[in-house]
C-alpha positions as a printed NumPy array, in Angstrom:
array([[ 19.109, -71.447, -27.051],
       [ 22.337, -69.43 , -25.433],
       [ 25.339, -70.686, -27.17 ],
       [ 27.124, -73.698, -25.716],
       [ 30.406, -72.007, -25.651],
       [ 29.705, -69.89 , -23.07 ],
       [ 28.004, -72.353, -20.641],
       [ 30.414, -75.124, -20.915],
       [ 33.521, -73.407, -21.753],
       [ 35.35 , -71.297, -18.445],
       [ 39.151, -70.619, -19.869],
       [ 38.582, -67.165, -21.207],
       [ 41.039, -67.578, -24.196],
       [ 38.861, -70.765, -25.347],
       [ 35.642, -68.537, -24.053],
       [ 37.08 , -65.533, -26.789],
       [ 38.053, -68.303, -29.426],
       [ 34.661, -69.682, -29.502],
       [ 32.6  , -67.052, -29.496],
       [ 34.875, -65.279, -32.468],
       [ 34.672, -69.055, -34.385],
       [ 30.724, -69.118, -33.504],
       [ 31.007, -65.558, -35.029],
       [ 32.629, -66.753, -38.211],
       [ 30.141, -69.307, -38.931],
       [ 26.734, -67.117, -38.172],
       [ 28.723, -64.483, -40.7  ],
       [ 29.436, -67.37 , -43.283],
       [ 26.096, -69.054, -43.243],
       [ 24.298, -65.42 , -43.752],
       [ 26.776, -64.558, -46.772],
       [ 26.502, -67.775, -48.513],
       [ 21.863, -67.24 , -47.511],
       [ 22.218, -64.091, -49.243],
       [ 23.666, -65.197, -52.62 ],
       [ 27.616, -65.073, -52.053],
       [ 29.982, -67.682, -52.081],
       [ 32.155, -67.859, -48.992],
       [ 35.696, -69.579, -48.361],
       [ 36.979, -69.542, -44.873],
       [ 40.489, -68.193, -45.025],
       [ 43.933, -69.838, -43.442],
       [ 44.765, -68.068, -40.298],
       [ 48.878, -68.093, -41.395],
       [ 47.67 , -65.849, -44.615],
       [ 46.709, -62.994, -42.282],
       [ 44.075, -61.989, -45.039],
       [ 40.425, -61.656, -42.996],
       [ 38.268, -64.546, -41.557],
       [ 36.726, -64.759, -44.591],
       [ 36.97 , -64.491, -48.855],
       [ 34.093, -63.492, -49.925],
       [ 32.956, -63.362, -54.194],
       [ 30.513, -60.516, -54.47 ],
       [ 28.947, -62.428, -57.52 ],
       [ 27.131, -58.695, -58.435],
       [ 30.806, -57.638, -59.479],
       [ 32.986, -60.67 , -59.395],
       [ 35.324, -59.076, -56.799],
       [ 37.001, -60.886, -54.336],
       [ 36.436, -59.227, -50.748],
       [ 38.325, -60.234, -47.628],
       [ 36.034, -60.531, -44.271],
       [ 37.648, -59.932, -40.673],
       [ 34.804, -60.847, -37.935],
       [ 34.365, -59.632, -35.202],
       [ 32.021, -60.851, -32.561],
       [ 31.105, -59.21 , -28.874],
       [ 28.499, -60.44 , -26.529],
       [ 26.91 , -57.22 , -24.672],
       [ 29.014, -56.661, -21.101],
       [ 27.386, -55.865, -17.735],
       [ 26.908, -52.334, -18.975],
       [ 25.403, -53.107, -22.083],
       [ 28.121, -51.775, -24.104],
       [ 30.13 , -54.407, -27.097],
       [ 33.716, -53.958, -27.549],
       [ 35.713, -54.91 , -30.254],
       [ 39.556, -55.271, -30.92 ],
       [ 39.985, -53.853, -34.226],
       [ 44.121, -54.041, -34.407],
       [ 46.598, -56.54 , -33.161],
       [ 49.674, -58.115, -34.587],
       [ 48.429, -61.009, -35.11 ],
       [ 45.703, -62.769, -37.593],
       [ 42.84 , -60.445, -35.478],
       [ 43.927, -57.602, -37.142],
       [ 41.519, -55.431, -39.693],
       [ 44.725, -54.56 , -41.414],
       [ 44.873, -57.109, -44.457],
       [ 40.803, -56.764, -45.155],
       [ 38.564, -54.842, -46.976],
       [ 35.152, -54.992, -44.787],
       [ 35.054, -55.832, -41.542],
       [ 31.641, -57.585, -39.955],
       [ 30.707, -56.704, -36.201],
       [ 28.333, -59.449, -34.816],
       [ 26.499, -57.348, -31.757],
       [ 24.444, -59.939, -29.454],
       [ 22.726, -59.154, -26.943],
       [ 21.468, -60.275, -23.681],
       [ 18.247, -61.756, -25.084],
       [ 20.501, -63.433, -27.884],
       [ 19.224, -61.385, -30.91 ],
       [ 22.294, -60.921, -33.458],
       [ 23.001, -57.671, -35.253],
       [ 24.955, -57.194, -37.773],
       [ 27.58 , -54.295, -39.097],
       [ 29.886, -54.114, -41.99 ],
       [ 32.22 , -51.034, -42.423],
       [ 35.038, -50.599, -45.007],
       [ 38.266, -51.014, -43.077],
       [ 39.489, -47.899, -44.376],
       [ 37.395, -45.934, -42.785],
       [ 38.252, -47.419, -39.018],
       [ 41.858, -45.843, -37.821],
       [ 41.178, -46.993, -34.335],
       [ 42.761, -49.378, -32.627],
       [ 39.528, -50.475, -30.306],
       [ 35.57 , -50.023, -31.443],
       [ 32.977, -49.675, -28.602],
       [ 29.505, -49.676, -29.404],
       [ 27.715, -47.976, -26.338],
       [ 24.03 , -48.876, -26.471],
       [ 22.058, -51.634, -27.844],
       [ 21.973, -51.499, -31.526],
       [ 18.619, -50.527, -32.169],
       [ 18.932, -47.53 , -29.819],
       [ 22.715, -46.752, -31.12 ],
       [ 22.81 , -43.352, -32.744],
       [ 26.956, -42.99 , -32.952],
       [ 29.104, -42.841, -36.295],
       [ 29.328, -46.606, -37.337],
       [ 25.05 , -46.672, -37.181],
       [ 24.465, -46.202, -40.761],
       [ 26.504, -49.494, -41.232],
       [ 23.773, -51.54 , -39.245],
       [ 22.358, -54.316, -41.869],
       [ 18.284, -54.184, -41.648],
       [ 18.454, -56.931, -43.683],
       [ 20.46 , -59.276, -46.284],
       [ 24.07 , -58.303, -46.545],
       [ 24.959, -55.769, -49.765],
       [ 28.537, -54.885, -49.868],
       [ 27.175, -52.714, -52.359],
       [ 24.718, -50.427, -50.41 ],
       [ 27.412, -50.42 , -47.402],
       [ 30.021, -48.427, -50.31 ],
       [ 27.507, -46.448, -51.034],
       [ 26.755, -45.72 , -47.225],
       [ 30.849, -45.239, -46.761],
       [ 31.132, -42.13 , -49.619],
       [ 28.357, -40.271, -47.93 ],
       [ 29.797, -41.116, -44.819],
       [ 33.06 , -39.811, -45.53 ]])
């Protein structure tokens, strides 16, 4: 079923603010599937979308999401900076929610540290995606663990 959003919804700043709170949600419910306990942050704190207890360490991680449906060239782009709440800046992972045309989600989550750019293009469709951020694709259940260890070979 395509999201309702995008059929119903033609004012592209509610279009963008829908799809990134549709985003939020599909990020939260898969978190809180795969054992973690989620709190959705206050916007005014400028601290990620979401706060996040890894309950393997007891840390407290801060989520920024980001979510891009595929354009007319197949390519998802992503805002990583701004001055406002959107930014990476004041979080620790960030989560890319890729979706494509057939509505099949994918999901990537890279340390913030390691992203200096201002905007993040993926180029291809996920599965065929060969660039720097692929080792970051989840294949399946979210590990904040495996993606650190995936980071210090990376870097």
């Amino acid at each position: 079923m395509y999201p309702k959003f995008v059929l119903s919804d033609y004012h592209e700043n509610k279009v963008h603010t829908s799809i990134g709170s549709y985003g939020e949600q599909y990020i939260y419910n898969a978190l809180t599937q795969d054992g973690y306990f989620c709190q959705k942050t206050a916007l005014e704190r400028r601290s990620g979308d979401l706060r996040v207890l890894d309950t393997r360490t007891g840390e407290w991680l801060q989520i920024e999401v980001k979510t891009a449906f595929c354009d007319y060239n197949g390519q998802y782009g992503f805002c990583l900076r701004k001055t406002n709440h959107t930014s990476i800046t004041y979080s620790d992972f960030v989560i890319l929610l890729l979706i494509d045309k057939h509505l099949t989600h994918y999901k990537y989550i890279i340390p913030c540290g390691l992203l200096q750019t201002q905007f993040l293009r993926i180029t291809t469709h996920p599965i065929r995606y060969a660039g720097k951020y692929s080792p970051f694709l989840v294949r399946q259940n979210i590990n904040f663990d495996d993606t650190r260890e995936v980071a210090e070979l990376w870097s």
